[in-house]
mmCIF file of the N, C-alpha and C atoms, coordinates in Angstrom:
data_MODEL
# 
_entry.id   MODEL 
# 
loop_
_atom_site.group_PDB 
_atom_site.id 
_atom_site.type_symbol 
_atom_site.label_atom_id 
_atom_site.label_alt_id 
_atom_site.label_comp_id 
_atom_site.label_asym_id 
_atom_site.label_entity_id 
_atom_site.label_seq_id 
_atom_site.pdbx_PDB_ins_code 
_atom_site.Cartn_x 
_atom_site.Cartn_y 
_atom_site.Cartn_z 
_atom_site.occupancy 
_atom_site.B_iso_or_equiv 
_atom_site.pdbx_formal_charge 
_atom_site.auth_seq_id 
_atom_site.auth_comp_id 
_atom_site.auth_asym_id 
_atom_site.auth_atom_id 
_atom_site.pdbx_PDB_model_num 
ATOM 1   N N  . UNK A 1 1  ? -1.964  20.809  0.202   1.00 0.00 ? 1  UNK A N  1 
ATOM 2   C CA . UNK A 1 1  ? -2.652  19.700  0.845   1.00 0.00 ? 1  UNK A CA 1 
ATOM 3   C C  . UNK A 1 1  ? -3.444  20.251  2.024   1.00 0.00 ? 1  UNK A C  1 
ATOM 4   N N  . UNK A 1 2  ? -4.728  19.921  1.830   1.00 0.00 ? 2  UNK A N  1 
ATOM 5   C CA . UNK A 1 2  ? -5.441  20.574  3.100   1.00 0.00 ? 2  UNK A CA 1 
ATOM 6   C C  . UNK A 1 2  ? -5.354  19.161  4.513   1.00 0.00 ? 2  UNK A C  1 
ATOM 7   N N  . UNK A 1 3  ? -6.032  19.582  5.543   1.00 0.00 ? 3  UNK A N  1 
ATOM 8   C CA . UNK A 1 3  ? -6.043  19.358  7.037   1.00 0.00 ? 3  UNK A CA 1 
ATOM 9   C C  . UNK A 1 3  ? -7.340  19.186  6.939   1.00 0.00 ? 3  UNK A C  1 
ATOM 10  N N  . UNK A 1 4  ? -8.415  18.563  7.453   1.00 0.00 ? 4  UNK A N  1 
ATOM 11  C CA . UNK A 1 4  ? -9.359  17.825  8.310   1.00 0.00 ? 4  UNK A CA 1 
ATOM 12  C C  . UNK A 1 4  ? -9.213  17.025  9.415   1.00 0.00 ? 4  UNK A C  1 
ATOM 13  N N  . UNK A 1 5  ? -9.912  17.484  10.545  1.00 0.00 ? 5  UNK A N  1 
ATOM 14  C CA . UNK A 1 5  ? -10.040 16.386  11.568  1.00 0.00 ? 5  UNK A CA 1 
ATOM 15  C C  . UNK A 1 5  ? -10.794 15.266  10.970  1.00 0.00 ? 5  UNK A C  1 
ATOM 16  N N  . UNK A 1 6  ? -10.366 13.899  12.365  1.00 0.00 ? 6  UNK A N  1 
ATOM 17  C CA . UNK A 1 6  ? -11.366 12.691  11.968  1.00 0.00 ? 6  UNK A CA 1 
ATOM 18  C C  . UNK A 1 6  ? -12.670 12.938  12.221  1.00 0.00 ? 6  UNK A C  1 
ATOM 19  N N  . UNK A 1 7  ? -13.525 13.721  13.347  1.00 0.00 ? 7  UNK A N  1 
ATOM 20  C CA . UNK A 1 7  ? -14.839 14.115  13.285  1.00 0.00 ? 7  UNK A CA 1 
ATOM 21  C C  . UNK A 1 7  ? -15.205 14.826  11.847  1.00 0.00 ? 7  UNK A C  1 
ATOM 22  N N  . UNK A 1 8  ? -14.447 15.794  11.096  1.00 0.00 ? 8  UNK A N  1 
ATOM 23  C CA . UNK A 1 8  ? -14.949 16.368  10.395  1.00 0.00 ? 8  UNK A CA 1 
ATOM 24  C C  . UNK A 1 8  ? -15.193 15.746  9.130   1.00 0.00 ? 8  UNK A C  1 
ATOM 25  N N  . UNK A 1 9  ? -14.006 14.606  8.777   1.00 0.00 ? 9  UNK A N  1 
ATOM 26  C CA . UNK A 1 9  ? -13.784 13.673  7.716   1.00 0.00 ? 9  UNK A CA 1 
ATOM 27  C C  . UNK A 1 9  ? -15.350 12.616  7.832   1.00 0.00 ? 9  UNK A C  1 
ATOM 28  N N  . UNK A 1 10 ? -15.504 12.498  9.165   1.00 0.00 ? 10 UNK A N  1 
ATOM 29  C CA . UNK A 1 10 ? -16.592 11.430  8.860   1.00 0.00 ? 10 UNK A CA 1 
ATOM 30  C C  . UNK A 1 10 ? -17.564 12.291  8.776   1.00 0.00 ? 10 UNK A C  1 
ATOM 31  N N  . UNK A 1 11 ? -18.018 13.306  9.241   1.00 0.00 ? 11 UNK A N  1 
ATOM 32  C CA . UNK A 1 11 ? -19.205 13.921  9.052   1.00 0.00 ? 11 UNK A CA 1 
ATOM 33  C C  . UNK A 1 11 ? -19.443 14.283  7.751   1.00 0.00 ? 11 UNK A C  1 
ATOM 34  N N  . UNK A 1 12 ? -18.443 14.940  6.965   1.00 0.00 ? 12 UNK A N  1 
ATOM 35  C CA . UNK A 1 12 ? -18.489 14.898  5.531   1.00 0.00 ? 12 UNK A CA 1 
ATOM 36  C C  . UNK A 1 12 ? -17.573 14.344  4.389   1.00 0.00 ? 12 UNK A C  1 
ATOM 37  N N  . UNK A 1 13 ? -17.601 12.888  4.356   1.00 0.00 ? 13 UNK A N  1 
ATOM 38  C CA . UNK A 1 13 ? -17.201 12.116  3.484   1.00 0.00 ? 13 UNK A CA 1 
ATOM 39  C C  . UNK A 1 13 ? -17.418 12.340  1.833   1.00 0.00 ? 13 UNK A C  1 
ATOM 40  N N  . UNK A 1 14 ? -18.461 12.549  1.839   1.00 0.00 ? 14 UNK A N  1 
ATOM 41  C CA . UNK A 1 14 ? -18.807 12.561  0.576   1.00 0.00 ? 14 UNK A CA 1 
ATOM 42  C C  . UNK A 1 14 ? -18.366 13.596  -0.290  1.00 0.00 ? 14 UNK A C  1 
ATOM 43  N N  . UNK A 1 15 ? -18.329 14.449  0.631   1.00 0.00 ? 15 UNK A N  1 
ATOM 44  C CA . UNK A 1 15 ? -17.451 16.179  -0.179  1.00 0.00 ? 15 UNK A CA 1 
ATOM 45  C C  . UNK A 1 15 ? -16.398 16.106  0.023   1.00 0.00 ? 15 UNK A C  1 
ATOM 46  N N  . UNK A 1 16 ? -15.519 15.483  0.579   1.00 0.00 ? 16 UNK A N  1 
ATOM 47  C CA . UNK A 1 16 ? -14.134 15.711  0.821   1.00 0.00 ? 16 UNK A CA 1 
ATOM 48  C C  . UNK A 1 16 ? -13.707 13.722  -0.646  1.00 0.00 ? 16 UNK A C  1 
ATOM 49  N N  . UNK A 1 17 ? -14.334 13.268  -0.684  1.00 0.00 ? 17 UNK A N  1 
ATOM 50  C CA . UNK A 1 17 ? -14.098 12.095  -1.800  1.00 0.00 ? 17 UNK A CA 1 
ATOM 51  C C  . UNK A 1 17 ? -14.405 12.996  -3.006  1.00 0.00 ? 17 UNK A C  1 
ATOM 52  N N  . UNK A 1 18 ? -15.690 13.848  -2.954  1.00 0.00 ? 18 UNK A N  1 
ATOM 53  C CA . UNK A 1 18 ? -14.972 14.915  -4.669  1.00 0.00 ? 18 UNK A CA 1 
ATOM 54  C C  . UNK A 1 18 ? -14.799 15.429  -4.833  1.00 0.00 ? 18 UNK A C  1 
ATOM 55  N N  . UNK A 1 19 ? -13.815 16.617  -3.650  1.00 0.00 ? 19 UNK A N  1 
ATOM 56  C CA . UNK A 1 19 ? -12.641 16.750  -3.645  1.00 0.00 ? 19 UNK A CA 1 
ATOM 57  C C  . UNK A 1 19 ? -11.268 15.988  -4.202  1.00 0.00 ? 19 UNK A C  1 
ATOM 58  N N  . UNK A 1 20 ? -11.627 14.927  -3.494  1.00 0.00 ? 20 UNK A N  1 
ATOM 59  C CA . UNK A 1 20 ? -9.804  13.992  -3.728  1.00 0.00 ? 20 UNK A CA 1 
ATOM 60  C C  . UNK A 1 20 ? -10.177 13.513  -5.644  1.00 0.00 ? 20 UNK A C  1 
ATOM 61  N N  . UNK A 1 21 ? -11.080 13.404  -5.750  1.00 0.00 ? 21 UNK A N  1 
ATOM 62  C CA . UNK A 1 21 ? -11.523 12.467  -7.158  1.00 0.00 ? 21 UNK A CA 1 
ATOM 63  C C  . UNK A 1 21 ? -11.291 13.856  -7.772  1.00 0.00 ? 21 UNK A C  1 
ATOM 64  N N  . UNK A 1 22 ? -11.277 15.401  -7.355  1.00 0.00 ? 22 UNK A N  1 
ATOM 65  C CA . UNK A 1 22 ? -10.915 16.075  -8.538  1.00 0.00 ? 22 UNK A CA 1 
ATOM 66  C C  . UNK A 1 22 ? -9.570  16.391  -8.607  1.00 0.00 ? 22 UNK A C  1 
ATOM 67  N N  . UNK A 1 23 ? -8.669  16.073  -7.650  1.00 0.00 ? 23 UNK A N  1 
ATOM 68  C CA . UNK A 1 23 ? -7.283  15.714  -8.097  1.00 0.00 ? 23 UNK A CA 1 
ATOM 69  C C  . UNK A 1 23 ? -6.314  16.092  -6.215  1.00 0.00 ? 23 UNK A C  1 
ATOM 70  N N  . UNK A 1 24 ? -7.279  16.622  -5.319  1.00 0.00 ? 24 UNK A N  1 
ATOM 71  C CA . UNK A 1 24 ? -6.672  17.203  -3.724  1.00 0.00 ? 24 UNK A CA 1 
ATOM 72  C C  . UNK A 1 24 ? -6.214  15.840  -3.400  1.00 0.00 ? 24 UNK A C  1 
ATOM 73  N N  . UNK A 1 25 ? -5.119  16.591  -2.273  1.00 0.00 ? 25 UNK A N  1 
ATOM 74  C CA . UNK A 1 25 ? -4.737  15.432  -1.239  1.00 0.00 ? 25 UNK A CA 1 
ATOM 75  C C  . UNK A 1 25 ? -5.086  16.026  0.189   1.00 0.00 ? 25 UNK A C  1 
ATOM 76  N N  . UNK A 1 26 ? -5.985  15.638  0.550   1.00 0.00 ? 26 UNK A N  1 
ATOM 77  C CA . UNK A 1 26 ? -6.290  15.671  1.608   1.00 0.00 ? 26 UNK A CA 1 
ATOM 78  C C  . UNK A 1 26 ? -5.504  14.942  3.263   1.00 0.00 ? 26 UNK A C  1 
ATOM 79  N N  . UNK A 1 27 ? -5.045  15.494  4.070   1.00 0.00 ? 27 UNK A N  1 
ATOM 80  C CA . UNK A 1 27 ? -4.825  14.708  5.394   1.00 0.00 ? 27 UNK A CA 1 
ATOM 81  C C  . UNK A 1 27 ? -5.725  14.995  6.223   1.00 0.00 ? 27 UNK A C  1 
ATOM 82  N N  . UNK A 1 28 ? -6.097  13.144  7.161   1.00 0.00 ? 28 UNK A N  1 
ATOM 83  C CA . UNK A 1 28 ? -7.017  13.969  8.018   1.00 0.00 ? 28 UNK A CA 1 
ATOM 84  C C  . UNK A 1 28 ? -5.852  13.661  9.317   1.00 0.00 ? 28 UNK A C  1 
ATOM 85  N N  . UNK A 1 29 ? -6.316  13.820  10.260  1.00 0.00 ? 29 UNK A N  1 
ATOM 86  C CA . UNK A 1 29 ? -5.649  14.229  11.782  1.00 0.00 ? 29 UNK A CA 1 
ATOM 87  C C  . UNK A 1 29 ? -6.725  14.302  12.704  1.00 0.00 ? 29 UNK A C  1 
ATOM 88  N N  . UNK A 1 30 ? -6.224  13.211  13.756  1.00 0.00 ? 30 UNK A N  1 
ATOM 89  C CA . UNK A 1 30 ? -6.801  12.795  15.061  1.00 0.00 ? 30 UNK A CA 1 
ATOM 90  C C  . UNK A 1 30 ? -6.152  13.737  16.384  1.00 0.00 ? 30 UNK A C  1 
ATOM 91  N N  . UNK A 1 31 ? -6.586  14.268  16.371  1.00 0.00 ? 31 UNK A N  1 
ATOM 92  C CA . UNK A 1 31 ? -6.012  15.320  17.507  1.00 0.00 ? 31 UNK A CA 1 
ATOM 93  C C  . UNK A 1 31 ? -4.788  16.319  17.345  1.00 0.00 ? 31 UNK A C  1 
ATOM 94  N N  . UNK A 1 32 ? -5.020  16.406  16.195  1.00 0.00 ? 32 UNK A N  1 
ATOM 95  C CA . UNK A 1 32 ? -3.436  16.803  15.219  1.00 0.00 ? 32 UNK A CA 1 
ATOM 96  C C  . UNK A 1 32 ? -2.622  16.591  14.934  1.00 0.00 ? 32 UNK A C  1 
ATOM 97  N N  . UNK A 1 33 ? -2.616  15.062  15.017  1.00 0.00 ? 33 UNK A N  1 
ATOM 98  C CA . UNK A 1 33 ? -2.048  14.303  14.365  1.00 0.00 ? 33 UNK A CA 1 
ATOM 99  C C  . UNK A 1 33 ? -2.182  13.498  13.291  1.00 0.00 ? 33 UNK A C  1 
ATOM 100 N N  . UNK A 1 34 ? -1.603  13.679  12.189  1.00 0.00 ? 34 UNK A N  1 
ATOM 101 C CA . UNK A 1 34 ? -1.796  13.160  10.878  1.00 0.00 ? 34 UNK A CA 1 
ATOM 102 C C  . UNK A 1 34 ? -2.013  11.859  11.394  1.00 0.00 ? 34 UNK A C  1 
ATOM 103 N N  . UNK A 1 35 ? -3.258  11.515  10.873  1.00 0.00 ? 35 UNK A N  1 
ATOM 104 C CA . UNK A 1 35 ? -2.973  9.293   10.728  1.00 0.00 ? 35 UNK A CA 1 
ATOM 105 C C  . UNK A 1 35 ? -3.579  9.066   9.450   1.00 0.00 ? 35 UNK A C  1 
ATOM 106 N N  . UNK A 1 36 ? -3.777  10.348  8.953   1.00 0.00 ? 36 UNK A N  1 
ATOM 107 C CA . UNK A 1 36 ? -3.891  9.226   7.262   1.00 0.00 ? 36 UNK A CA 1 
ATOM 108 C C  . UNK A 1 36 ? -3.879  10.280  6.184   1.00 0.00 ? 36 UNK A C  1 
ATOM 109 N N  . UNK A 1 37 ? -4.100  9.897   4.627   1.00 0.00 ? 37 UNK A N  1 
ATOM 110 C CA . UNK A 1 37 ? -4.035  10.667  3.169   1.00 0.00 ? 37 UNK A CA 1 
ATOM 111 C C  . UNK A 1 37 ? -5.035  10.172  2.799   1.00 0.00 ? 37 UNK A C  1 
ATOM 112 N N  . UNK A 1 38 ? -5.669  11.222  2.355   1.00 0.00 ? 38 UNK A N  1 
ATOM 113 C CA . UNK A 1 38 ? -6.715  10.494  0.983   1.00 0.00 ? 38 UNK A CA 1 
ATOM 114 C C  . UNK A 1 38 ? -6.144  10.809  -0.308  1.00 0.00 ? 38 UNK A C  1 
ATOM 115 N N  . UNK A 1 39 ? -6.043  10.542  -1.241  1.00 0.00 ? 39 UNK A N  1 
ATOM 116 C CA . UNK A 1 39 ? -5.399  11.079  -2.443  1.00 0.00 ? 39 UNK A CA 1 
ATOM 117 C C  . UNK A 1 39 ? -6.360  9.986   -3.680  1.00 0.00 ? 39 UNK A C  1 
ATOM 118 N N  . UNK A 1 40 ? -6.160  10.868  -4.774  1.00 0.00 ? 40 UNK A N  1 
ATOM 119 C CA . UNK A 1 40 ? -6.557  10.204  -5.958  1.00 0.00 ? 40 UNK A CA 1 
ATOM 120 C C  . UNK A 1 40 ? -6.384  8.545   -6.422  1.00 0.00 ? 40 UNK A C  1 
ATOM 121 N N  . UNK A 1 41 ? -6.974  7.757   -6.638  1.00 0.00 ? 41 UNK A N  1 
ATOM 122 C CA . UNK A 1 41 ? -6.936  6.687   -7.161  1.00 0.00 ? 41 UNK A CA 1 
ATOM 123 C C  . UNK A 1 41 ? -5.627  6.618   -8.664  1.00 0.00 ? 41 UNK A C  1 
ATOM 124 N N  . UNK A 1 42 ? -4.555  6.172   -8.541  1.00 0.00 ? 42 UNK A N  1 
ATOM 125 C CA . UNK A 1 42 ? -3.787  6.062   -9.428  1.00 0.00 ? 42 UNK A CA 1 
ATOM 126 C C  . UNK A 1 42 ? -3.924  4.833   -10.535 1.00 0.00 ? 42 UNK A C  1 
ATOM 127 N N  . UNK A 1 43 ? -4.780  4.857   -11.478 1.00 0.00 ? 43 UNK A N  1 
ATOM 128 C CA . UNK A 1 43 ? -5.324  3.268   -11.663 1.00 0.00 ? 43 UNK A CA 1 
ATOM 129 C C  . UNK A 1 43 ? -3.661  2.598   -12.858 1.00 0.00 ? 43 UNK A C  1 
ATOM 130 N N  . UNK A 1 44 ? -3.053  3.645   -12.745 1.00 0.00 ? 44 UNK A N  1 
ATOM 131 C CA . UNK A 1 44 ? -1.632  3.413   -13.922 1.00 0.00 ? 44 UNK A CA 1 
ATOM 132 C C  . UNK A 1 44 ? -0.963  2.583   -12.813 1.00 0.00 ? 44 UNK A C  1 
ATOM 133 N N  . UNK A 1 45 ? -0.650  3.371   -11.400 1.00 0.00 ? 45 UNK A N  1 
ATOM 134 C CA . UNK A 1 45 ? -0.078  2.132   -10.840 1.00 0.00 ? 45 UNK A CA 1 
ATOM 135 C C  . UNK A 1 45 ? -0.220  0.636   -10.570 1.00 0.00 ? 45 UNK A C  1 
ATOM 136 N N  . UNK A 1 46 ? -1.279  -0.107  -10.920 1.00 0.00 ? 46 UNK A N  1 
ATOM 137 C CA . UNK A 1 46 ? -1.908  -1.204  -10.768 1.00 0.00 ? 46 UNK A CA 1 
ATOM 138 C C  . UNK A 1 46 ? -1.213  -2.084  -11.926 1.00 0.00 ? 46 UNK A C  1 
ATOM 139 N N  . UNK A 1 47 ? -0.414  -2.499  -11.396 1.00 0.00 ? 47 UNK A N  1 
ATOM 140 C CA . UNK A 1 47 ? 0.547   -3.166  -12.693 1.00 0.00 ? 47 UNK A CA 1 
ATOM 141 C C  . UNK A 1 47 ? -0.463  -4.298  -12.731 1.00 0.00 ? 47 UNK A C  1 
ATOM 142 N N  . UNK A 1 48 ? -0.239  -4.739  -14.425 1.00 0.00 ? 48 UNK A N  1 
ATOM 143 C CA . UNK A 1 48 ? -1.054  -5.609  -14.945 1.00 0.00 ? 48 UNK A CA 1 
ATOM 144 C C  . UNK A 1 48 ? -0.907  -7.343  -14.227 1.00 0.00 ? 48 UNK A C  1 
ATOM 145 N N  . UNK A 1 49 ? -1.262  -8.038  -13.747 1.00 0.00 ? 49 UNK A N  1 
ATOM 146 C CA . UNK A 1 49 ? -1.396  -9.138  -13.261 1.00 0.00 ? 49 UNK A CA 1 
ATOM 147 C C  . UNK A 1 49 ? -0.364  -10.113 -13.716 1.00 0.00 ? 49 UNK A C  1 
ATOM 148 N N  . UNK A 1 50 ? -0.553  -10.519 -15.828 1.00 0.00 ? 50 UNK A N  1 
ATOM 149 C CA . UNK A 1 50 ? 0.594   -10.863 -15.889 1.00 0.00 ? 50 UNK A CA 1 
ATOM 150 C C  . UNK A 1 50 ? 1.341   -11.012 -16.224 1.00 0.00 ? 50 UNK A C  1 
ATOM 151 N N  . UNK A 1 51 ? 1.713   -9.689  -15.979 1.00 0.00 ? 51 UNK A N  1 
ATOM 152 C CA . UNK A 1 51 ? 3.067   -8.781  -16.011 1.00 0.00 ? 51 UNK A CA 1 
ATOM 153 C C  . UNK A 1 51 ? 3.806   -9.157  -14.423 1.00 0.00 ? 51 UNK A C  1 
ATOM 154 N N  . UNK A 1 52 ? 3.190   -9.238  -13.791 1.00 0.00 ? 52 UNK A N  1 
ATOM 155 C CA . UNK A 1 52 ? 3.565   -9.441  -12.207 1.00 0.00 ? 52 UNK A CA 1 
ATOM 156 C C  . UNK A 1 52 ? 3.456   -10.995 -12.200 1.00 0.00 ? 52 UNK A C  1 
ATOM 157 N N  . UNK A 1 53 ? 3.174   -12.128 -12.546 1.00 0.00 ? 53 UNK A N  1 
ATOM 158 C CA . UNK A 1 53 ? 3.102   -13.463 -12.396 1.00 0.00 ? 53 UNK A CA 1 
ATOM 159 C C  . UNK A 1 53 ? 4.785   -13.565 -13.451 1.00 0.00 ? 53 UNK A C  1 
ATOM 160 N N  . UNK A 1 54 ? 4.560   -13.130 -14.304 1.00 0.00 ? 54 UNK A N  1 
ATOM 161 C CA . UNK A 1 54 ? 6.205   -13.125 -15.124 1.00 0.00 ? 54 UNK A CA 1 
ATOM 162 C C  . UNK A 1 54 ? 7.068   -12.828 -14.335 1.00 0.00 ? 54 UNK A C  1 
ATOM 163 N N  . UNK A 1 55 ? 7.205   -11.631 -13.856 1.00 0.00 ? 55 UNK A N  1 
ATOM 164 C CA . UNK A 1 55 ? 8.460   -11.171 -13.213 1.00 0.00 ? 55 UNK A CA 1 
ATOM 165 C C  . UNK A 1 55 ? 8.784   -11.855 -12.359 1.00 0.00 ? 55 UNK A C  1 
ATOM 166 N N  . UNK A 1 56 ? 7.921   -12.733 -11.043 1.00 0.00 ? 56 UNK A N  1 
ATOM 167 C CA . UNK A 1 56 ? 7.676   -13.331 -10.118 1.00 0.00 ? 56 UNK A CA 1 
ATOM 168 C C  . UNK A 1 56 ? 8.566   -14.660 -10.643 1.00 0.00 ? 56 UNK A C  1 
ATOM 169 N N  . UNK A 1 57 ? 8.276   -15.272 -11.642 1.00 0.00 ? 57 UNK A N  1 
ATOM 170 C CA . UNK A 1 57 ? 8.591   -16.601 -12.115 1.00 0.00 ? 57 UNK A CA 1 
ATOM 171 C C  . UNK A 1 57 ? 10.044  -16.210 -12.830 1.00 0.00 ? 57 UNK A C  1 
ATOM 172 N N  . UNK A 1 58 ? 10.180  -15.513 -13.115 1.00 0.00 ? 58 UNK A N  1 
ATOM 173 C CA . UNK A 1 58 ? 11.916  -14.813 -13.618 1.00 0.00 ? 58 UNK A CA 1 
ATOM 174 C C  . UNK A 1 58 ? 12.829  -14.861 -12.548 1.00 0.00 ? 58 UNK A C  1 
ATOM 175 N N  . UNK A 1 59 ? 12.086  -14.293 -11.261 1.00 0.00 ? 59 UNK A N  1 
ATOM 176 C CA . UNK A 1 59 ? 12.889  -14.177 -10.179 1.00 0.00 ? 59 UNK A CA 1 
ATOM 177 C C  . UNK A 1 59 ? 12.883  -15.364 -9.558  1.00 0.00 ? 59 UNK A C  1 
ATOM 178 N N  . UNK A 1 60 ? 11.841  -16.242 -9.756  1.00 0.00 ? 60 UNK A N  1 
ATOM 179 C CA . UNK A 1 60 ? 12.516  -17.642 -8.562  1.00 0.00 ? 60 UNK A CA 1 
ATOM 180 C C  . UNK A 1 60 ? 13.182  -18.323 -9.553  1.00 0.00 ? 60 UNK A C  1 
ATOM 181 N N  . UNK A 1 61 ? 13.468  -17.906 -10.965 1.00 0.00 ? 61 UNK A N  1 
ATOM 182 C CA . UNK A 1 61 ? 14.284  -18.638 -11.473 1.00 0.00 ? 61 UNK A CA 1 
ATOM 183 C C  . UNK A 1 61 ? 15.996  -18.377 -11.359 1.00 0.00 ? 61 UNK A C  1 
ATOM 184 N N  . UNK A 1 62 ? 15.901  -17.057 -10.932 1.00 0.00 ? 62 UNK A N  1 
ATOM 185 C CA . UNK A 1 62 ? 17.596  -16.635 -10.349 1.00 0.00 ? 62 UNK A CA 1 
ATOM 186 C C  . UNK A 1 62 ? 17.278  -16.804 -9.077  1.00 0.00 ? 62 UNK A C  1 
ATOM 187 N N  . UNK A 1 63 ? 16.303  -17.072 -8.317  1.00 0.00 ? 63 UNK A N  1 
ATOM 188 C CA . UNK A 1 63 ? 16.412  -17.165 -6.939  1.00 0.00 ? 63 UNK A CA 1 
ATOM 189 C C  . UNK A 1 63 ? 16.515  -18.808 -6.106  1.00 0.00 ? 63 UNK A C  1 
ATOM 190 N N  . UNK A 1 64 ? 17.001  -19.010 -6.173  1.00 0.00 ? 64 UNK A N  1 
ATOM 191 C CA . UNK A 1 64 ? 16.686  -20.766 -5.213  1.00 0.00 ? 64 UNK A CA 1 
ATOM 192 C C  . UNK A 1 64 ? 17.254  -20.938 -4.058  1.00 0.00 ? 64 UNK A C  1 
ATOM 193 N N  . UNK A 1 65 ? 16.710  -21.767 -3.194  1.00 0.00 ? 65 UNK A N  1 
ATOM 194 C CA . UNK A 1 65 ? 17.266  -22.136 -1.887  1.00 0.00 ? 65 UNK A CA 1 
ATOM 195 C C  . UNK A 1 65 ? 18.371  -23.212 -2.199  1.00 0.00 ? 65 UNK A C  1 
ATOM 196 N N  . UNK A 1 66 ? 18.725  -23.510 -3.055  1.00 0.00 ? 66 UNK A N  1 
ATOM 197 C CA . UNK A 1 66 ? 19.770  -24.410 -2.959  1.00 0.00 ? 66 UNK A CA 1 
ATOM 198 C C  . UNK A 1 66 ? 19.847  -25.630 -2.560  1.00 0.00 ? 66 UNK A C  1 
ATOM 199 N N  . UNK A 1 67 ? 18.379  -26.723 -2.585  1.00 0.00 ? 67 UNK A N  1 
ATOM 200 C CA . UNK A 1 67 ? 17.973  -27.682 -1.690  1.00 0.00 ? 67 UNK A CA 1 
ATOM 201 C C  . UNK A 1 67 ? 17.611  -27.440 -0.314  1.00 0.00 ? 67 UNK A C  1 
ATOM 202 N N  . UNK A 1 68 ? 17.682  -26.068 0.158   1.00 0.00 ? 68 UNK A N  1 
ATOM 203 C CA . UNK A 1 68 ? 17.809  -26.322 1.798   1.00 0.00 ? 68 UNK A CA 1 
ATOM 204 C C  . UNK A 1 68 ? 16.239  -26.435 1.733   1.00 0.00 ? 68 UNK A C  1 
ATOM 205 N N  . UNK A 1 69 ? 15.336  -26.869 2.698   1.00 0.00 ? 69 UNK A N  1 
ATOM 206 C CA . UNK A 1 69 ? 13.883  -27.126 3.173   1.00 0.00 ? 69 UNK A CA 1 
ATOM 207 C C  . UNK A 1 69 ? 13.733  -26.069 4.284   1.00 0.00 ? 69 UNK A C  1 
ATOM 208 N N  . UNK A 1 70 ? 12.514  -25.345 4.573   1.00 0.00 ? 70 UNK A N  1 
ATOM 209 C CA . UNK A 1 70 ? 12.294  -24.539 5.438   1.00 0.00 ? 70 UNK A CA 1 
ATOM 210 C C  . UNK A 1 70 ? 12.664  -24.986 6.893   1.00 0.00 ? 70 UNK A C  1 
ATOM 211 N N  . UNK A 1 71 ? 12.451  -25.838 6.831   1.00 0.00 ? 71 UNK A N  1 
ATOM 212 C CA . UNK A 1 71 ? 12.986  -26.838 8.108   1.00 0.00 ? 71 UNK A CA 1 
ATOM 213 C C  . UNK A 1 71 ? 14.701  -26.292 8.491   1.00 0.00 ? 71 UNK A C  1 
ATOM 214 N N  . UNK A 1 72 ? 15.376  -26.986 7.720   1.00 0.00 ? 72 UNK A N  1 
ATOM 215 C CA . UNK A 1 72 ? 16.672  -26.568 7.596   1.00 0.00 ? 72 UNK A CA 1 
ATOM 216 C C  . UNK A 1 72 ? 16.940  -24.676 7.874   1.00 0.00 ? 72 UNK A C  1 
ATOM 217 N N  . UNK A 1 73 ? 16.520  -23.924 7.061   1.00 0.00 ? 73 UNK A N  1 
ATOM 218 C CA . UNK A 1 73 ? 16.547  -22.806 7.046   1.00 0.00 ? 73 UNK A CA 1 
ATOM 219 C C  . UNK A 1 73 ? 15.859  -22.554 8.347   1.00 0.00 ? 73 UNK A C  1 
ATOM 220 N N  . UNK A 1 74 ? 14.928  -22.961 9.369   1.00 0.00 ? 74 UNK A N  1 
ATOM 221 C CA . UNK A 1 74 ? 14.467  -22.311 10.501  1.00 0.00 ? 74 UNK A CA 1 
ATOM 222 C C  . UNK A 1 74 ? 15.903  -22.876 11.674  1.00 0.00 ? 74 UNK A C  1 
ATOM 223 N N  . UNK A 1 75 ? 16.261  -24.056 11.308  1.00 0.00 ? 75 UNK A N  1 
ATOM 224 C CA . UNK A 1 75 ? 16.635  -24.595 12.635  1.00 0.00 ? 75 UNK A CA 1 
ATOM 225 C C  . UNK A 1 75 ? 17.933  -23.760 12.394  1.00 0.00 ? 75 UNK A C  1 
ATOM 226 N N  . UNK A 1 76 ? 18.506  -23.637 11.074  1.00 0.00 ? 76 UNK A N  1 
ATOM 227 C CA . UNK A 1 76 ? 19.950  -22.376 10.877  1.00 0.00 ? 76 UNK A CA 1 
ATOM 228 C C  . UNK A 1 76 ? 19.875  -21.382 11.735  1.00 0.00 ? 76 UNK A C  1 
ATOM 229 N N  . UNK A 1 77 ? 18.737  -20.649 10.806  1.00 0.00 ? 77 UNK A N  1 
ATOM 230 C CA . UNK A 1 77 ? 18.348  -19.763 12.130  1.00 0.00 ? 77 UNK A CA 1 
ATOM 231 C C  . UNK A 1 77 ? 17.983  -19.515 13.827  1.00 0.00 ? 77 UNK A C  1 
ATOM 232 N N  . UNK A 1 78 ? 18.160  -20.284 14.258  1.00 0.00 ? 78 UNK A N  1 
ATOM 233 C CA . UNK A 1 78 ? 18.051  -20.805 15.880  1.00 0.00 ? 78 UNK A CA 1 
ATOM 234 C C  . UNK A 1 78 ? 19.598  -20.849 16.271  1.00 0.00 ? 78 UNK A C  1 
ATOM 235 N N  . UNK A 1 79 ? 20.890  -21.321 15.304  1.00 0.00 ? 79 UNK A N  1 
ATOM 236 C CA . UNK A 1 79 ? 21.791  -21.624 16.098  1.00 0.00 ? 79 UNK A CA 1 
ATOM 237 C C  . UNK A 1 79 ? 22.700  -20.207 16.210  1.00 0.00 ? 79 UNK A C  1 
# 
């Protein structure tokens, strides 16, 4: 994994994106300190939509509040 500063990252964006698009992980670093990754676009992780609206509706079906109202559940929380 290579190192770039943030001056150097913005000055050359465009070479360091095809870089990462040919498979690098790049960090850049603000005073030498890491504050970010560039890395490849994973488009496999992008779970399908609905595939994710299913699972979602599976789970509030084992999941319920039990009648309580958010109301109830905030003022619980207060005592």
């Amino acid at each position: 994994m290579d190192t770039v500063g943030a001056y150097e990252a913005k000055t050359h964006l465009p070479k360091l994106l095809g870089r990462v698009a040919k498979g690098e992980h790049i960090t850049i670093t603000r005073h030498g300190v890491p504050v970010a990754v560039l890395h490849p676009f994973d488009s496999e992780k992008n779970a399908d939509v609905k595939a994710v609206i299913a699972k979602l509706r599976k789970f509030r079906k084992r999941n319920n509040l039990s009648g309580l109202s958010i109301r109830e559940m905030i003022e619980e929380g207060r005592r």
